[in-house]
Every structure is written in structure tokens, then in C-alpha cells.
C-alpha positions in Angstrom: 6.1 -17.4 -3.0 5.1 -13.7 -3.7 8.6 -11.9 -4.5 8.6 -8.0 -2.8 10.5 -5.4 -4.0 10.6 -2.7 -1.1 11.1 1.2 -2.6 12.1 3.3 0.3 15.3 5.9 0.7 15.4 5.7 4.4 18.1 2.8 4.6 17.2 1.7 8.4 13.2 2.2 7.8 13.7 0.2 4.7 16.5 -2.3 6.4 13.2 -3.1 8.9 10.4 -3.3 6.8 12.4 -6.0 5.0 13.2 -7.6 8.1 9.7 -7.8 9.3 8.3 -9.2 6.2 11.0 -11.5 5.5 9.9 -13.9 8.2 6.4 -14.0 6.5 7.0 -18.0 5.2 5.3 -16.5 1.6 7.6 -13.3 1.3 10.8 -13.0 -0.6 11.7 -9.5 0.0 13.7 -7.6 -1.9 14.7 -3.7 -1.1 15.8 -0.7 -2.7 16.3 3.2 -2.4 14.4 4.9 -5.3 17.6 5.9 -7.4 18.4 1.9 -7.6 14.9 0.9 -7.4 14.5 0.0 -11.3 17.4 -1.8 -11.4 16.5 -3.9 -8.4 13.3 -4.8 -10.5 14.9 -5.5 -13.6 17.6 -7.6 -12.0 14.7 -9.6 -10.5 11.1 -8.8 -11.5 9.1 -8.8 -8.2 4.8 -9.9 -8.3 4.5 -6.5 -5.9 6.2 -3.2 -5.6 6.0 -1.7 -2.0 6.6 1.5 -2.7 7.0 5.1 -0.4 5.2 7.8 -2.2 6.5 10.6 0.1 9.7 10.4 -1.3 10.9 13.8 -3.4 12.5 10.6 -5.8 9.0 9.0 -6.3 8.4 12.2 -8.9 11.8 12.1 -10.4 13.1 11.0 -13.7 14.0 7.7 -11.5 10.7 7.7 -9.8 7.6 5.7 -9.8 6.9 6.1 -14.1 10.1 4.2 -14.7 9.4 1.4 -11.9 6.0 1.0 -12.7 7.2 1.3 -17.0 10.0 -1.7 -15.8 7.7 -4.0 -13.6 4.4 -2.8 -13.0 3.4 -2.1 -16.5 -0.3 -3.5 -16.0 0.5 -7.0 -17.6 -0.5 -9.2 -14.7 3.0 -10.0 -13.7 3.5 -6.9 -10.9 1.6 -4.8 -8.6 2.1 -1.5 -7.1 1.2 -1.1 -3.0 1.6 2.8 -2.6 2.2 3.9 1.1 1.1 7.1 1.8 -0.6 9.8 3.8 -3.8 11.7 3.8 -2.3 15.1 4.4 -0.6 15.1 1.0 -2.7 14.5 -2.0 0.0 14.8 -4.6 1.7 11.7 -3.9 -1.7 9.5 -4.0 -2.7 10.9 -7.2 0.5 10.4 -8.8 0.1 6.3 -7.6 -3.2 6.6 -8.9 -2.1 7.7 -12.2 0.5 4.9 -12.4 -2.4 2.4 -11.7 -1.2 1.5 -8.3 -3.5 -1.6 -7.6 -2.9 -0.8 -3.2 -3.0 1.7 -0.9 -1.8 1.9 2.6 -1.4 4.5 4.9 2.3 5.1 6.4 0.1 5.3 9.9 -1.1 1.3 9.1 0.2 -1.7 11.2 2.9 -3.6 10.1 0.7 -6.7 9.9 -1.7 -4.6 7.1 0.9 -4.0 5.1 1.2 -8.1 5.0 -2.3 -8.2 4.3 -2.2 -6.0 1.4 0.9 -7.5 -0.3 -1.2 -10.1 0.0 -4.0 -9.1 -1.6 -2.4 -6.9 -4.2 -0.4 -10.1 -5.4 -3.9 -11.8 -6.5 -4.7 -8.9 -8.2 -7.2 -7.5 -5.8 -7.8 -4.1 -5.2 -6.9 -2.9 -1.5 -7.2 0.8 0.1 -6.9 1.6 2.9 -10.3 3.0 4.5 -8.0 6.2 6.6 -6.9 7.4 2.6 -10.1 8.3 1.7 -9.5 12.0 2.5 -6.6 12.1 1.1 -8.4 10.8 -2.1 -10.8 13.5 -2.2 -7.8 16.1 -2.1 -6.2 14.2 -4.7 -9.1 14.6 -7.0 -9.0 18.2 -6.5 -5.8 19.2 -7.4 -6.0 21.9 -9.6 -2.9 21.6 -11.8 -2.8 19.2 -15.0 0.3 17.0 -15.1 1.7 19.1 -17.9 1.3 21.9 -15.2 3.0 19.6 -12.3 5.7 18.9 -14.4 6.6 22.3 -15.1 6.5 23.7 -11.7 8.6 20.7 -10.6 11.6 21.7 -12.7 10.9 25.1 -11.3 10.9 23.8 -7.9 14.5 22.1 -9.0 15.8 25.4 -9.9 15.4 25.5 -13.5 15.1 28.4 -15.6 12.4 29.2 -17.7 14.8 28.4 -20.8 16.1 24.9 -18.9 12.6 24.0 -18.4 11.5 24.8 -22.6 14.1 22.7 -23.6 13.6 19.6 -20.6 9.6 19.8 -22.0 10.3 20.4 -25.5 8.3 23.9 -25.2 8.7 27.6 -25.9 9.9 29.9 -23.5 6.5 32.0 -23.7 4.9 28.8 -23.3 6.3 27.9 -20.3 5.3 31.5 -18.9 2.0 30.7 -19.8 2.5 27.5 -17.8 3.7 29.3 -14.8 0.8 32.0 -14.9 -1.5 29.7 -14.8 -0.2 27.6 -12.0 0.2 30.6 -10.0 -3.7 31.6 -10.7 -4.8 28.1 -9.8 -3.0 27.8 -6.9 -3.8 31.2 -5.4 -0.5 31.9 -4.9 1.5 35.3 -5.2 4.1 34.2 -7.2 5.9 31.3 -8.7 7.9 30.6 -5.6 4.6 30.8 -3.1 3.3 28.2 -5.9 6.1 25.9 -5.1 5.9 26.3 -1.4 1.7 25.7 -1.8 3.0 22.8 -3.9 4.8 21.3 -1.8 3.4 21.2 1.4 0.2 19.3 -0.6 2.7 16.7 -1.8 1.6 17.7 -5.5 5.6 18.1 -6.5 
């Protein structure tokens, strides 16, 4: 039996995902929204993690480090299946960077997502062939993950003195931070490097 945990905040897109790949006879499926999502896993550690990378949560402090730090660590006993879309890069890079062992388009049929639960919980690697844009945006993003983690707090509002003291950092380091994210980006300013941010899924 191959025990699913299901990571998605829509509650009746997740309520039917379950559904559907409940009555596979090898499924026990588990769901969760992304705030309760390492909880679900601690309370009962699942062989895959099915999880919606679109999701704003994916990159919070609740997000997909602290599921995959909880039950997809990389020591055999958990797997992350990243579903995702081409158009935004961000999101497949960070699943990347989390060691995601799957990934499956959102556009996929219901019956490829069984296949690669499947083939995730033998510990094969499975991607989806319509990603492979998407992966070449992904390695192009400009910004280093210090960088991204800057401009999301600035995309949450933060000040520049909020986000020093969340990252441990100087305030004229943080300006530096912003400076260069604007430059990389192309953008005008730090909020047209939000909105350029955003709309590439990269925060």
C-alpha cells in the first residue's frame, strides 16, 4: 500500500483528487491544505507527497522546506510529486531545489498522476515531457535564493528593517539586495520587481 499525502489549499479540488485516487486498490490517501500540511505528515508519514507548487503557501515559512524537512528529507522513506505549470518557472525550481523526485503538469490526466505516484513511490524519477519549458525558464532565473527570499518579504509588505532582522542582515545590506534584484530583473523599481516576480512564479 503506497500512503498519499495530498498538499492542496483548494478544499473541493483537493476533496476530488482524494476521491479519485482513493479508489486506486494501492492508494491510501491522505489530504491537506499547505498551513496543516506538516502536521498531516508528521501525524502519519506518507511514501509520497503530492504536492501543488502554485500555491503562494508552497514558499512560506509552512511551505514546501518544512514538508519536505518533516517527510521527504531524502532518506528513502518519502517522495515529493510537484504539480505544476510551464508558464511559471519559480515554482518548478523551488521543487527542484527540495529534490522533488516527480513532476506533473496541473494540465496532466488524472490517470498520470496515478502513474507517477506510482513511480515516484519506487523511487523512480518521473517528469513530465510538457514541463520541459518550464525547466529551461527555471534554470534561468536570474535571482539567488538569498535574493528570492528577500524580495518575498518585500512582496509580504516588509520593510527594509523587518526584512534585516527576518534574514539576520543589515539594513544597507538588504538595499543592496534590492538593487540588485531590481537590475536583474529589468525592472523599474522594487515594486515592478515584485510584479515581474510574480507573474514568473519566482515568489
Amino acid at each position: 500500500m503506497i500512503r498519499v499525502l495530498l498538499v492542496q489549499d483548494t478544499y473541493l479540488l483537493r476533496a476530488a483528487l482524494a476521491a479519485f485516487l482513493g479508489r486506486e486498490p494501492d492508494l491510501e490517501v491522505l489530504s491537506a491544505s499547505w498551513e496543516h500540511a506538516a502536521a498531516t505528515s508528521w501525524a502519519r508519514w506518507p511514501d509520497v507527497c503530492v504536492v501543488d507548487m502554485d500555491s503562494p503557501d508552497a514558499a512560506g515559512p509552512r511551505g514546501l522546506r518544512e514538508l519536505s524537512a518533516r517527510c521527504c528529507a531524502g532518506d528513502g522513506t518519502s517522495v515529493l510529486l510537484a504539480l505544476a505549470t510551464a508558464e511559471r518557472p519559480g515554482p518548478l525550481r523551488r521543487a527542484y531545489e527540495e529534490g522533488a523526485l516527480g513532476y506533473l503538469s496541473k494540465n496532466a490526466s488524472p490517470d498520470q498522476l496515478v502513474e507517477g505516484i506510482r513511480r515516484v513511490a519506487k523511487g523512480e524519477r518521473y517528469i513530465d515531457e510538457s514541463l520541459g519549458y518550464g525547466f529551461l525558464e527555471a534554470a534561468e532565473i536570474p535571482l539567488t535564493r538569498r535574493e528570492l527570499s528577500v524580495l518575498s518579504l518585500a512582496a509580504e509588505g516588509s520593510s527594509i528593517g523587518e526584512i534585516a532582522r527576518s534574514l539576520h542582515l543589515s539594513n544597507g545590506t538588504v538595499r543592496n539586495y534590492l538593487a540588485s534584484i531590481t537590475r536583474k530583473t529589468g525592472a523599474r523599481n522594487r515594486v515592478d520587481a515584485i510584479r515581474i516576480s510574480r507573474g514568473a512564479g519566482w515568489v
